[in-house]
mmCIF file of the C-alpha atoms, coordinates in Angstrom:
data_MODEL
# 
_entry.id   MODEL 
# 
loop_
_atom_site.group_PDB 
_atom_site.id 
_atom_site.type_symbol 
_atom_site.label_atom_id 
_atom_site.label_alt_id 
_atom_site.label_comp_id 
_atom_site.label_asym_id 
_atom_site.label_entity_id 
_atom_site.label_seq_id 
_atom_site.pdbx_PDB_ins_code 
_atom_site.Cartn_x 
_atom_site.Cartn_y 
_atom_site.Cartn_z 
_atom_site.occupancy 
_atom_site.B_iso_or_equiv 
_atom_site.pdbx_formal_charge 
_atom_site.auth_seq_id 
_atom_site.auth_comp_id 
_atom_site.auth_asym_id 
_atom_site.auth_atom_id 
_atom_site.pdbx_PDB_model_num 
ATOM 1  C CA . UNK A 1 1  ? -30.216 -24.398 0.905   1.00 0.00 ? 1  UNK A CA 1 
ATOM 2  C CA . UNK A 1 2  ? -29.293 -25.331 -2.291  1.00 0.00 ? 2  UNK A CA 1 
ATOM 3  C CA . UNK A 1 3  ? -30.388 -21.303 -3.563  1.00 0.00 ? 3  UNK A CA 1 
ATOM 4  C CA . UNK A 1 4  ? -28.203 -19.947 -1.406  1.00 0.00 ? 4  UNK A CA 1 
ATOM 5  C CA . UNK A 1 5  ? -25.039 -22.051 -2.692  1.00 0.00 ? 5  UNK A CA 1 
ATOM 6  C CA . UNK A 1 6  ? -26.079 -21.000 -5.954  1.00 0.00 ? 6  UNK A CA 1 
ATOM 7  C CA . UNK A 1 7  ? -26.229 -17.627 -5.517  1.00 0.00 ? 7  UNK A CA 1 
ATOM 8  C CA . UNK A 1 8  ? -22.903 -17.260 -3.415  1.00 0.00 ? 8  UNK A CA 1 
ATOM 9  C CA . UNK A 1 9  ? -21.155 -19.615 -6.274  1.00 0.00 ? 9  UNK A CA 1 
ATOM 10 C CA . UNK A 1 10 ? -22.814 -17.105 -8.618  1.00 0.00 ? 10 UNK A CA 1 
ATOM 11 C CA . UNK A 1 11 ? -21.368 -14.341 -6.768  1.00 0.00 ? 11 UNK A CA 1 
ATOM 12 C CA . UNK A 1 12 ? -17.423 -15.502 -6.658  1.00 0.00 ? 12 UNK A CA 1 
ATOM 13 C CA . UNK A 1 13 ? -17.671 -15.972 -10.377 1.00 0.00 ? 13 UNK A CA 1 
ATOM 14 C CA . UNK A 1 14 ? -19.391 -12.743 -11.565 1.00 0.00 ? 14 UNK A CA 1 
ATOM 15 C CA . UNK A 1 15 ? -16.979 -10.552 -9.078  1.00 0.00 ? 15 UNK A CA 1 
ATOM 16 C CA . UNK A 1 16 ? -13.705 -12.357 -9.535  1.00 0.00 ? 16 UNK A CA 1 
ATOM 17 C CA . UNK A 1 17 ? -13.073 -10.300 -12.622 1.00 0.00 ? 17 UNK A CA 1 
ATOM 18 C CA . UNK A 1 18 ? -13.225 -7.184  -10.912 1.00 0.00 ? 18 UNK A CA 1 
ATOM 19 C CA . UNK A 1 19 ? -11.093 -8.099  -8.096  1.00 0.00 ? 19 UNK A CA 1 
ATOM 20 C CA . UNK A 1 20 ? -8.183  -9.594  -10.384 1.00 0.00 ? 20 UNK A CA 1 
ATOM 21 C CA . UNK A 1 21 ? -5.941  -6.166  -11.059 1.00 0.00 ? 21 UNK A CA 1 
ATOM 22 C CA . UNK A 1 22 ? -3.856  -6.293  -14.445 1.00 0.00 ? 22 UNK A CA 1 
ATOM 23 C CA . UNK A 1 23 ? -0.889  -4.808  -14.892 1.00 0.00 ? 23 UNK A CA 1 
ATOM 24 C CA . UNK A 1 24 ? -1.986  -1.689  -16.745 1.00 0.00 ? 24 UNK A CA 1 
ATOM 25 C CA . UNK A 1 25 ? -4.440  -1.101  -13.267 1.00 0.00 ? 25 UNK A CA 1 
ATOM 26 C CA . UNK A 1 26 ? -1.512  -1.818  -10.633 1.00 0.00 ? 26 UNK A CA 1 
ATOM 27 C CA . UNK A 1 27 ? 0.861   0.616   -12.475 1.00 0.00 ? 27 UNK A CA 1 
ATOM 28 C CA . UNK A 1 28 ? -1.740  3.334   -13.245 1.00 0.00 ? 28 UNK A CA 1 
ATOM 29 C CA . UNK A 1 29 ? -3.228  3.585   -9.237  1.00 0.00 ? 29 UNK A CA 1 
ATOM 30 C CA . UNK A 1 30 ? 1.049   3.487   -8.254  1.00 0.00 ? 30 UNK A CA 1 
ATOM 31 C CA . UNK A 1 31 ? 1.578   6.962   -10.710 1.00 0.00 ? 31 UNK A CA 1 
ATOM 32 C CA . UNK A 1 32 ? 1.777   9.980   -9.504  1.00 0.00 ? 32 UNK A CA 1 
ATOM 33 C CA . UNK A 1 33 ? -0.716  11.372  -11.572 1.00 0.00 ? 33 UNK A CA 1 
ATOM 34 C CA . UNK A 1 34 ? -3.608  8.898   -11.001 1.00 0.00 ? 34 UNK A CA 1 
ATOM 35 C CA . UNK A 1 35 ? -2.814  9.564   -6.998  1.00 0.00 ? 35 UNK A CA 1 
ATOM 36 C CA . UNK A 1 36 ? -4.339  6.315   -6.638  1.00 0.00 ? 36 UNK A CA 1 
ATOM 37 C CA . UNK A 1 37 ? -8.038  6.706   -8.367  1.00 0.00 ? 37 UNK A CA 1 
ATOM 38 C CA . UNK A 1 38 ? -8.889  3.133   -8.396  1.00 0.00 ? 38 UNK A CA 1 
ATOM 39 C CA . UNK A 1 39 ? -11.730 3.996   -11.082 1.00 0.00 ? 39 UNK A CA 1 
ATOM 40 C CA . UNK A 1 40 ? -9.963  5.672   -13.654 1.00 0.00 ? 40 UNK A CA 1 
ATOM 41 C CA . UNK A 1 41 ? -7.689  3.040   -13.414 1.00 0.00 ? 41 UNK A CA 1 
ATOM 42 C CA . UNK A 1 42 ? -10.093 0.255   -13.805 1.00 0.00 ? 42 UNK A CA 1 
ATOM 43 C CA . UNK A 1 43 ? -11.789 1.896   -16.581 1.00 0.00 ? 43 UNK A CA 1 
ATOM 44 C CA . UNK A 1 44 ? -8.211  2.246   -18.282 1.00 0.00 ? 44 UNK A CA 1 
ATOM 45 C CA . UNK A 1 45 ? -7.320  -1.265  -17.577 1.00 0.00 ? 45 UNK A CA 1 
ATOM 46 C CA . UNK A 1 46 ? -10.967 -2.724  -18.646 1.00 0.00 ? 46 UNK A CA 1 
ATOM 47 C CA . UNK A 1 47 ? -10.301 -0.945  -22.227 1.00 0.00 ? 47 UNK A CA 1 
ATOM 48 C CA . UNK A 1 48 ? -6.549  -2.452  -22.047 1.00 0.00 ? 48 UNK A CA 1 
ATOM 49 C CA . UNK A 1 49 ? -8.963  -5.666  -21.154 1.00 0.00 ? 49 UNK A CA 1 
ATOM 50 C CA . UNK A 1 50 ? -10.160 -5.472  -24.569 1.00 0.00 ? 50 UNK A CA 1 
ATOM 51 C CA . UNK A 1 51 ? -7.486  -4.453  -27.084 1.00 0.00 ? 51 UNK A CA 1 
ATOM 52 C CA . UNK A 1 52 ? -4.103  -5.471  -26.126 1.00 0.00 ? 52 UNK A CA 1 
ATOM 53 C CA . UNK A 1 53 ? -3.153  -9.229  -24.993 1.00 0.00 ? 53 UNK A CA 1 
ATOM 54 C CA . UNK A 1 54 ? -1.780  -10.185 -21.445 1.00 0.00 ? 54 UNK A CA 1 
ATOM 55 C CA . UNK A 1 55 ? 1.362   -10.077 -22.767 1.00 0.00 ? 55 UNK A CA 1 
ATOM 56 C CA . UNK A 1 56 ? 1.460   -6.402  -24.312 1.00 0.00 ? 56 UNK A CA 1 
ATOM 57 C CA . UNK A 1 57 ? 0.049   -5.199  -21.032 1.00 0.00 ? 57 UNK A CA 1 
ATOM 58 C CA . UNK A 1 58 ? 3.001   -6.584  -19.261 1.00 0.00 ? 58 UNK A CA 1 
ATOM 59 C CA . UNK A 1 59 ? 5.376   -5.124  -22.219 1.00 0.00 ? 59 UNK A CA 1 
ATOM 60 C CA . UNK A 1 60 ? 3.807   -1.441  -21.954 1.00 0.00 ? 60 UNK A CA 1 
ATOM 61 C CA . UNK A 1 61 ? 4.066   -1.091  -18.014 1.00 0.00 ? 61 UNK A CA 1 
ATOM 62 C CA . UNK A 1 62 ? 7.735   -2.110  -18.130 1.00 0.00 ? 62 UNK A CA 1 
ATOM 63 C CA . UNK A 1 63 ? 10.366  0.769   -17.141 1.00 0.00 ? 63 UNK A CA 1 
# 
């Protein structure tokens, strides 16, 4: 019993990541030219992930 807690607690945390879109992934899969390829746009927003802070993300998708 207590395995299979673990391994579902394991789960939530090692997946919530990937479910949590940024703002670079939410405006790329709305553009036209991405035409919604969730993929690309995760790949894009994993790199933006890396080099620009939460708060430059939110600055580049602005209008």
């Amino acid at each position: 019993m207590l395995n299979r807690f673990v391994i579902a607690a394991a789960a939530i945390v090692l997946t919530t990541p990937l479910a949590m879109a940024g703002p670079i992934d939410t405006a790329c899969v709305r553009s036209d030219r991405a035409r919604g390829n969730a993929p690309l746009c995760g790949c894009i927003q994993q790199v933006a992930n890396q080099t620009l802070s939460r708060s430059d993300q939110r600055r580049a998708v602005l209008p």
